[in-house]
N, C-alpha and C positions, 0 to 999 in steps of 0.2 A: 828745679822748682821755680815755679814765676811766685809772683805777687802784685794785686791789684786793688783799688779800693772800690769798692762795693756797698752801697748803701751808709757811706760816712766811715766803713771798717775794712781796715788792710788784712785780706784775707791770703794765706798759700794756696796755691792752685797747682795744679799737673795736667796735663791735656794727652793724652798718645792715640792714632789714629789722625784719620786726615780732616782736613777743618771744614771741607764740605762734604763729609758723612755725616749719616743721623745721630744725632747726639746722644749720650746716657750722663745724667750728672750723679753722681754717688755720691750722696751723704752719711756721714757716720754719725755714729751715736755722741750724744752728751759726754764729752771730756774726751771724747776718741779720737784720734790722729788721723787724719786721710792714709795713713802708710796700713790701716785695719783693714783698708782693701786689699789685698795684694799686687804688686807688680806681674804676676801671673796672670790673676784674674783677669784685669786692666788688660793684657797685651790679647788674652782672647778674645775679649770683648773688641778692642781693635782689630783684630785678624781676621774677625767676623765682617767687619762693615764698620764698625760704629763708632763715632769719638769721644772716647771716655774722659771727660772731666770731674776727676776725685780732689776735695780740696779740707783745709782744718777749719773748722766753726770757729768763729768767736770764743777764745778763750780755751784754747785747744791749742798743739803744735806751732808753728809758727806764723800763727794768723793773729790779730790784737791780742793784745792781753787788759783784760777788764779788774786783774786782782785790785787796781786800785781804787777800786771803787767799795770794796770788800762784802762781806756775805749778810743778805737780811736774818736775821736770827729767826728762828721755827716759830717763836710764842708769836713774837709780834706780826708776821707770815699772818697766823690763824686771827687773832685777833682781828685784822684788817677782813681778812676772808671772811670772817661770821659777822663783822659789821656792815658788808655789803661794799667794802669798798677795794678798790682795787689798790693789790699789793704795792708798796712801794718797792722796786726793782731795777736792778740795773740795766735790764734787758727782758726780752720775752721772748718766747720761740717763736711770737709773730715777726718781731724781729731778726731771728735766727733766718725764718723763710725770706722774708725781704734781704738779707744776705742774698742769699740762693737766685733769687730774682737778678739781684743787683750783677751777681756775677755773672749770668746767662747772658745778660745786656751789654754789658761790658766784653764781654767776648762775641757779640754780635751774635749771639742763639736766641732764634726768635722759639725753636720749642725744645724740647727733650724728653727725653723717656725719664721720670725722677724713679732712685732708687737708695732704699735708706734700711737703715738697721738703727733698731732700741727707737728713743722718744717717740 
């Protein structure tokens, strides 16, 4: 397993397939490990042509850990939401995507087939 920083956050990565095939980048779901893909999957997905890059989000497996920043409570969540104002939060899943972005750049992928499960 590599590791890289990507948009400010040290994210785990996996790459298998050749690095100038068409890319596929796998994203997993909120709190889900890159390892939700399978090493299976991944290897056909290489076998096929393509290089699979499957890696952990923010706050997942072994990519940053944000607990210490810890969790906005639900009321004060809705509050903010029905006052028109934007949550206070440790992140956002715009940020999550700019992850996603940051790592594609980082690895020199100018495009890729995106593939994701849940959010």
């Amino acid at each position: 397993m590599n590791s890289l920083n990507a948009n400010g956050t040290d994210l785990a990565y996996e790459s298998s397939g050749e690095e100038t095939d068409e890319a596929i980048l796998l994203i997993s779901g909120l709190g889900t490990q890159m390892i939700r893909w399978r090493s299976s999957f991944c290897g056909m997905l290489a076998k096929q042509g393509y290089r699979v890059i499957r890696f952990d989000n923010r706050d997942a497996g072994r990519s940053a850990d944000f607990s210490h920043l810890g969790l906005p409570g639900y009321s004060s969540l809705m509050r903010q939401v029905t006052a028109g104002s934007r949550p206070n939060v440790p992140y956002t899943l715009a940020d999550m995507a700019n992850d996603a972005i940051g790592l594609l750049d980082a690895l020199s992928i100018r495009q890729a087939h995106i593939v994701g499960r849940s959010m």
